[in-house]
C-alpha positions in Angstrom: 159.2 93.2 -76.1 158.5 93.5 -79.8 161.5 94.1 -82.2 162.4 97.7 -83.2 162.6 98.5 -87.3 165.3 100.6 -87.6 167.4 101.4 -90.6 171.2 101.2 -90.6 171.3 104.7 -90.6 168.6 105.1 -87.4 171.1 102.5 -85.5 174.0 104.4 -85.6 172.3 107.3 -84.9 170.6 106.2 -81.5 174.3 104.3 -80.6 175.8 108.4 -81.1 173.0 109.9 -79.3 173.5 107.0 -76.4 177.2 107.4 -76.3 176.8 111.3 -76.2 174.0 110.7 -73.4 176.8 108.3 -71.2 180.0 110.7 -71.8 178.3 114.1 -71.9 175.2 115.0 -70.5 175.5 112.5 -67.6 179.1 113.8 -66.5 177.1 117.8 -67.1 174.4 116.3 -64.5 176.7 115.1 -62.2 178.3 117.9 -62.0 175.6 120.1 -61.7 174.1 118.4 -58.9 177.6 118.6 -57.3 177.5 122.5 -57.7 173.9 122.7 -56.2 174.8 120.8 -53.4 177.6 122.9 -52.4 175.0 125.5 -52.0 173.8 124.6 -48.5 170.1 123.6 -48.1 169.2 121.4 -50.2 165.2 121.8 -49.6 164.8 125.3 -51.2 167.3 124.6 -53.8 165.9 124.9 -57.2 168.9 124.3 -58.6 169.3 121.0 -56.7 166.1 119.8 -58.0 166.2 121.3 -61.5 169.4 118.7 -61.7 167.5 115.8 -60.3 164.9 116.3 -62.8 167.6 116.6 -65.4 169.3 113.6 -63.9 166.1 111.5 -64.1 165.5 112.8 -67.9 168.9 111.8 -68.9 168.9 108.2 -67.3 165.6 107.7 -68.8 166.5 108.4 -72.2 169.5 106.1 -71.7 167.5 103.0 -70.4 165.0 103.4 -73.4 167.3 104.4 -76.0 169.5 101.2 -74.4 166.1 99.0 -74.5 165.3 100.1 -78.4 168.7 99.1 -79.6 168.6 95.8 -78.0 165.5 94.8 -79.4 166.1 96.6 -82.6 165.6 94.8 -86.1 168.2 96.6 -88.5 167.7 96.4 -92.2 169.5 97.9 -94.4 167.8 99.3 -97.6 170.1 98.3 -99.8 170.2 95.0 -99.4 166.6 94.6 -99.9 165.0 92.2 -102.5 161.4 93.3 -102.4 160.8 93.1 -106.3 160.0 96.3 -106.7 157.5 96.5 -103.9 156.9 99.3 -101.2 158.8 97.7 -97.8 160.3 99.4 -94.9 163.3 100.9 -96.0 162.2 101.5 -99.2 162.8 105.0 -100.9 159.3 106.3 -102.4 158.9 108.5 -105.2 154.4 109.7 -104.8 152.9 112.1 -107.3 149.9 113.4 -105.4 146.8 112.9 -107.8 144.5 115.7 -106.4 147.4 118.8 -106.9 149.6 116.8 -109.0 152.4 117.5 -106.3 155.7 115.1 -106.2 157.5 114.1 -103.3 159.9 111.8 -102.1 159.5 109.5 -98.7 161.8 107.0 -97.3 159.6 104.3 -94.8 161.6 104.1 -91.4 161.3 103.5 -88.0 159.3 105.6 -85.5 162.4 107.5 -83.9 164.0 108.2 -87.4 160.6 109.9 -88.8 161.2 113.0 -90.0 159.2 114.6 -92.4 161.7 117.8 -93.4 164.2 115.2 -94.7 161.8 112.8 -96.5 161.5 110.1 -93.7 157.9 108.8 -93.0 157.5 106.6 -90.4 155.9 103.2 -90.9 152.8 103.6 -88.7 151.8 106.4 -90.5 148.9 106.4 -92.2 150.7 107.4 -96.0 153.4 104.4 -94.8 150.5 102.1 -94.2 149.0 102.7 -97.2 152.0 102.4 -99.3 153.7 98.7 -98.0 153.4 96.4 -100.6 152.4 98.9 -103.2 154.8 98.8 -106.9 155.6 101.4 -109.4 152.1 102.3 -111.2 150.0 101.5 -108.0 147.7 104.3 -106.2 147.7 104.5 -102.5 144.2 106.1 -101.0 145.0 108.1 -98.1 142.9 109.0 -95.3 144.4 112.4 -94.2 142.9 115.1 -92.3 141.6 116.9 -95.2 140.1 114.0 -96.9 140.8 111.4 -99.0 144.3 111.5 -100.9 145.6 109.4 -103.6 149.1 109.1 -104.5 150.5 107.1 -107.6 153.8 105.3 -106.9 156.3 106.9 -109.6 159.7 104.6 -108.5 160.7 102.4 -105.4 164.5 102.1 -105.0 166.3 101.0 -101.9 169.0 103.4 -101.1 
């Protein structure tokens, strides 16, 4: 399996969501599906099989969230020595050059995307077009609406 780009920040937030999986919402399972049983017939119980399902949602998240953290590749941003360069990790500061907008994007991993806090995630088209970019450079943009170009204002690693 290929490695997993996370930052140090999207580890330890998949190793809280694991441990809260394990301790919590497994034990709520099991006990649900303990509660349905003692309901008689298990064949028409919708309860019964609305905890399975739960059950089988929970372990699954728990094997991939297990599987992404073994074959994760943590960098921390701070410790980065990209010369100034666009790299995952890397804070972004974009004016947009059509509507003169600014905005702030941090490159992370798929499962810490998030763009209401800022983080982009590095197979995304803006992400693609920025890596390897420096202060001064324009990324072009192929976005829904068109063509976008952005002009790199500051890289820091934060």
């Amino acid at each position: 399996m290929q490695k997993v780009p996370l930052t140090v920040v999207g580890a330890e937030r998949l190793r809280q969501e694991l441990q809260q999986l394990k301790s919590v919402e497994r034990q709520k399972v099991i006990a649900a599906i303990a509660e349905a049983r003692s309901h008689g017939d298990l064949s028409e119980n919708a309860e019964y099989d609305a905890a399975k399902e739960r059950q089988s949602f929970v372990e699954g998240r728990i094997a991939e969230v297990e599987s992404k953290l073994a074959n994760a590749q943590i960098i921390d941003p701070k410790t980065l020595d990209a010369d100034g360069r666009c790299v995952f990790g890397a804070t972004v500061d974009l004016e947009d050059l059509g509507s003169g907008d600014r905005v702030t994007y941090q490159i992370v991993g798929d499962d810490e995307a998030d763009i209401r806090a800022g983080k982009i995630s590095i197979g995304s088209p803006i992400a693609r077009a920025l890596i390897g970019k420096v202060e001064g450079d324009v990324a072009e943009v192929a976005a829904p609406g068109g063509l976008k170009e952005f002009e790199v204002l500051a890289v820091r690693y934060v």
